[in-house]
C-alpha positions in Angstrom: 89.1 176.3 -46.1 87.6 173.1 -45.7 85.0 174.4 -42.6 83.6 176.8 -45.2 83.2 174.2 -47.8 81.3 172.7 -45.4 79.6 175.2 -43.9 78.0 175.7 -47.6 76.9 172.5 -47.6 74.8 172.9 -44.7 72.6 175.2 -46.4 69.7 175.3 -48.5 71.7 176.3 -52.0 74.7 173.7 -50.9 72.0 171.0 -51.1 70.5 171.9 -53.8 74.1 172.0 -55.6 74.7 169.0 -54.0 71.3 167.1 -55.5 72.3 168.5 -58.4 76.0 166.6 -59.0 74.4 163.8 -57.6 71.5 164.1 -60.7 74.1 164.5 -63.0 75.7 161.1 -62.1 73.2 159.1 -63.9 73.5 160.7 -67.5 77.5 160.3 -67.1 76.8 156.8 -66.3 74.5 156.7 -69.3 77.4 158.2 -71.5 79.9 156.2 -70.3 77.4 152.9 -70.7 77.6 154.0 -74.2 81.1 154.3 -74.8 82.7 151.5 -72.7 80.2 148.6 -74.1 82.2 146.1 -71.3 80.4 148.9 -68.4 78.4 146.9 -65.8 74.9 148.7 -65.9 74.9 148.4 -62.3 77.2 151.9 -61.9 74.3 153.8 -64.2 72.1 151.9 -61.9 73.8 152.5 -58.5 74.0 156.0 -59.4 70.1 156.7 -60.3 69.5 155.3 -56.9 72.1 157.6 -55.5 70.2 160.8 -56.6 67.2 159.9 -54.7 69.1 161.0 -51.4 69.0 164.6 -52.1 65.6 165.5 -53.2 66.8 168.6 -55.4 63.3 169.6 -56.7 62.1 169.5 -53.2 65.2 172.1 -52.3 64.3 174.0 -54.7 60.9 174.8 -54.0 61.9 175.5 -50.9 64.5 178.0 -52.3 61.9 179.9 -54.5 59.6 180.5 -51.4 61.9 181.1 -49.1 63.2 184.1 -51.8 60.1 185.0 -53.7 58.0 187.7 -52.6 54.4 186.4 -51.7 52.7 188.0 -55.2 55.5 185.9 -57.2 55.9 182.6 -55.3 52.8 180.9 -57.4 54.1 182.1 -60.4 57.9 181.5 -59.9 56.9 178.0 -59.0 54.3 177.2 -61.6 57.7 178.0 -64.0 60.0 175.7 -62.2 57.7 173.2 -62.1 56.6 173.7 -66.3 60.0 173.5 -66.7 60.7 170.5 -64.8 57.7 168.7 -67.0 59.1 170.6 -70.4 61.9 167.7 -70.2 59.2 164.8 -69.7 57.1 166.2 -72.6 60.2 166.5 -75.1 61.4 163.0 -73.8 59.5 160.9 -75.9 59.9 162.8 -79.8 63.7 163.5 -78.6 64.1 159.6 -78.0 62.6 158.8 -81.7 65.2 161.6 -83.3 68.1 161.1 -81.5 70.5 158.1 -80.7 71.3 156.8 -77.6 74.3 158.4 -77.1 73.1 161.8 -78.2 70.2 161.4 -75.7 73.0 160.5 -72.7 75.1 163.7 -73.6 71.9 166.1 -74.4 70.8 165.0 -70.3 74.2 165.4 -68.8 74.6 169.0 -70.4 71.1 169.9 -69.4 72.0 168.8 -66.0 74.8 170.5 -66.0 73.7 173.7 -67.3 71.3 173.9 -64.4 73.9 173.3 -62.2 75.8 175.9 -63.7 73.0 178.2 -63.2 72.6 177.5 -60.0 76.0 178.5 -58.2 76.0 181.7 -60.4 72.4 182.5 -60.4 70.7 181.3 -57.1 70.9 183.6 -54.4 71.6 181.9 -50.6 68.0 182.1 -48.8 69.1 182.9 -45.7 70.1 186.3 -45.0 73.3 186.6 -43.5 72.9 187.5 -39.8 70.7 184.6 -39.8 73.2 182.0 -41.6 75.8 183.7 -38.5 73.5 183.4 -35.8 72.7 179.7 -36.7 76.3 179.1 -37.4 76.9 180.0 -33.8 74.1 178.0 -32.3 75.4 175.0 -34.0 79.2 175.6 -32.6 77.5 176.7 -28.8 75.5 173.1 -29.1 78.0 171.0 -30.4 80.4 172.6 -27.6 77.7 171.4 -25.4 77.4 168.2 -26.8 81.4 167.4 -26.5 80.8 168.7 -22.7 78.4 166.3 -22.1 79.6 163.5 -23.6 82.7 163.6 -21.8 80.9 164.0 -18.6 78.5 161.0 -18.9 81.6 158.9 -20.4 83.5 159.5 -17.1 80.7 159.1 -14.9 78.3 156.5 -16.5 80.5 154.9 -19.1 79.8 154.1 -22.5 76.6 152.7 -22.9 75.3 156.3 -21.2 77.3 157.9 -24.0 75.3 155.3 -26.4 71.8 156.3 -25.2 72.8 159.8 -25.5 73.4 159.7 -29.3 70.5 157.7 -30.1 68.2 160.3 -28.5 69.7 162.8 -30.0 69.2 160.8 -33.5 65.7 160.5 -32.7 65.2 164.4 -31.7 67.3 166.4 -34.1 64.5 166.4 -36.8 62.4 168.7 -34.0 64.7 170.7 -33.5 65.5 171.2 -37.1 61.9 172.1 -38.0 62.4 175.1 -36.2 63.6 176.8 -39.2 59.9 176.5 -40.6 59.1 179.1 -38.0 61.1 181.9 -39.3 59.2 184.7 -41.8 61.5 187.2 -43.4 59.2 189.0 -45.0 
């Protein structure tokens, strides 16, 4: 159902699936560019910007030590990141063998193997208790929220209701850095 779609999304492997289609945007883009000569550049353009929303690299480093052992985190990232500068070192002699095109659809099925890798591969770091506990939280606050709201719209009107929601802009990335608290090992 869609509340579990969702719920995915909220976690540290939804995002990282998430940066992922969105990095896979730009070599479709590319591809397309390619075959449709008429194509504005300003989708392939549009879409490169796009993927700098969800920093997926950033995700996943957070992944790998939030699931590696402390004796393998070094290592395990030291890989992901040789890996991730494997593609910048082939770049240049791949551009002088390969056409255009074949450097558009070699990116996109990169991209796409990863991300193919990831939803079979990547375990979920948080354990589940924790994902349920914090799935709970998030329903008892937002309950809260609702309460709240409706209380200061009856008694204070709308621009209390205003002030509300632009605090609560301003504070949630506190409360979100709570997470960096937890140890599970």
């Amino acid at each position: 159902d869609l509340t579990r779609i969702c719920s995915l999304f909220m976690t540290c492997l939804g995002i990282l699936i998430l940066g992922l289609v969105m990095g896979m945007l730009s070599p479709l883009m590319l591809v397309l560019i390619q075959l449709i000569p008429s194509m504005s550049p300003w989708w392939y353009y549009g879409c490169h910007a796009a993927t700098g929303l969800v920093n997926w690299i950033a995700v996943a480093l957070s992944a790998l030590a939030d699931v590696l052992p402390q004796r393998f985190r070094a290592p395990g990232i030291g890989l992901l990141l040789a890996g991730f500068m494997l593609g910048f070192s082939l770049a240049p002699i791949l551009a002088l063998l390969l056409s255009n095109l074949q450097l558009a659809m070699i990116s996109f099925f990169v991209v796409g193997m990863g991300l193919l890798a990831t939803i079979f591969f990547v375990p979920e770091t948080l354990p589940p208790n924790v994902a349920e506990e914090a799935r709970a939280r998030r329903q008892a606050e937002a309950l809260q929220e609702q309460t709240l709201d409706a209380l200061a719209e009856t008694r204070l009107g709308p621009w209390n209701k205003a002030l509300r929601v632009t605090m609560r802009f301003m504070t949630r990335p506190f409360y979100e850095m709570s997470i960096l608290n937890r140890d599970s090992f």
